[in-house]
Each structure stands twice: as structure tokens, then as C-alpha cells.
N, C-alpha and C positions, 0 to 999 in steps of 0.2 A: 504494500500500500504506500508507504513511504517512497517507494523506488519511483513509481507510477508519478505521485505528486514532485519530488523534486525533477526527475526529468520535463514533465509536464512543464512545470515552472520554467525550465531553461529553455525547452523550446518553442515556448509565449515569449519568453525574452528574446529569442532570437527573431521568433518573426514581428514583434516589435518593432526590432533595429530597420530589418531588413523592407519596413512599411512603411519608417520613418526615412530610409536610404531613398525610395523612389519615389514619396513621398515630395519629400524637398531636392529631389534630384529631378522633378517632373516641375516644382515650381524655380528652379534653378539660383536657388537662394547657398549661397556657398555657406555664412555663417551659422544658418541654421543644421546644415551637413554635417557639422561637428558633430551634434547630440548622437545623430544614428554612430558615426564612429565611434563615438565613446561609449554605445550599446555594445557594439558588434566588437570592437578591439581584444577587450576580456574574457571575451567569450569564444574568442578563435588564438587565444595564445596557447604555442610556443608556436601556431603552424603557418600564422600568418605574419611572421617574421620572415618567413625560407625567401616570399619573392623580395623583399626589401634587402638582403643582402645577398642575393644569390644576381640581383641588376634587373629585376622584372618590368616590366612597362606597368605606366598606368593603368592600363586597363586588366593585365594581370593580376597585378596588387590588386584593384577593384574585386575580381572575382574572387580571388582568394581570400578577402577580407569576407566577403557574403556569403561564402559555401566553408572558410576553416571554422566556425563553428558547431558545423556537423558532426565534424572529426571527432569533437570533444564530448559531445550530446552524446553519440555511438558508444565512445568508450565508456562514459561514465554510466549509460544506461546497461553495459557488460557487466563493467564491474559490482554494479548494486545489484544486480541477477546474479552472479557468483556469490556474491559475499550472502545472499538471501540463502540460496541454495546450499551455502556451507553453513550456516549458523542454524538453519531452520529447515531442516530437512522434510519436515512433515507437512512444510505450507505453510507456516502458524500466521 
């Protein structure tokens, strides 16, 4: 139940960002653009660092920024299904 509700919550926050990204990427307001990056930033670290130092283009980075949250979302919903099925073998 637990697992359900916090992943639940991160991937509201993800498509948050990501509504707020086209959002004001559709009303073409740059300073407002922050807010969605600062949605989506923390929520797609360590992976959406790879294009910024590996020399990516804008528009790399862009995607990268709006899909490396997934990465994260995936993992962490594995691992609260492992850690369920190890600590509570019965379903409790």
C-alpha cells in the first residue's frame, strides 16, 4: 500500500513538471520555465546529468530532463516491491 502511494506521488510529481514544461513552453515564457525544471531536475538525478557533461545538445538535454525521471520512478517502484516481498512474504 505504501509502495503504490509513494510511487503514485512521484509520478503526479513528475507529470506535474512535465505539464508545467509544455505548459509554459507553449506560452513561451522562459522565466516561468524554471519552476517545471526545478520539478523535473530532482526527480531525474544522477541521469540527467550524462547529457550535460557527456556535450549533449539542447534538445537532448530537453528530453533527457522529461523522460530521466522515469529511470528513477522504475527503480524505486522495484525496489519497494523487493523490499515488500522480502519483509512480508504473506502480502500483509
Amino acid at each position: 500500500m505504501t509502495c503504490k502511494m509513494l510511487t503514485g506521488l512521484l509520478v503526479l510529481a513528475w507529470l506535474a513538471g512535465v505539464a508545467m514544461f509544455f505548459g509554459y513552453a507553449a506560452t513561451e515564457n522562459d522565466t516561468l520555465d524554471l519552476l517545471a525544471g526545478l520539478v523535473l531536475t530532482p526527480l531525474g538525478l544522477p541521469w540527467n546529468l550524462i547529457p550535460i557533461f557527456s556535450g549533449g545538445s539542447g534538445s537532448v538535454r530537453m528530453g533527457v530532463a522529461l523522460a530521466a525521471p522515469v529511470i528513477n520512478i522504475v527503480i524505486f517502484w522495484w525496489l519497494c516491491r523487493m523490499l515488500a516481498r522480502r519483509l512480508c512474504p504473506q502480502g500483509c
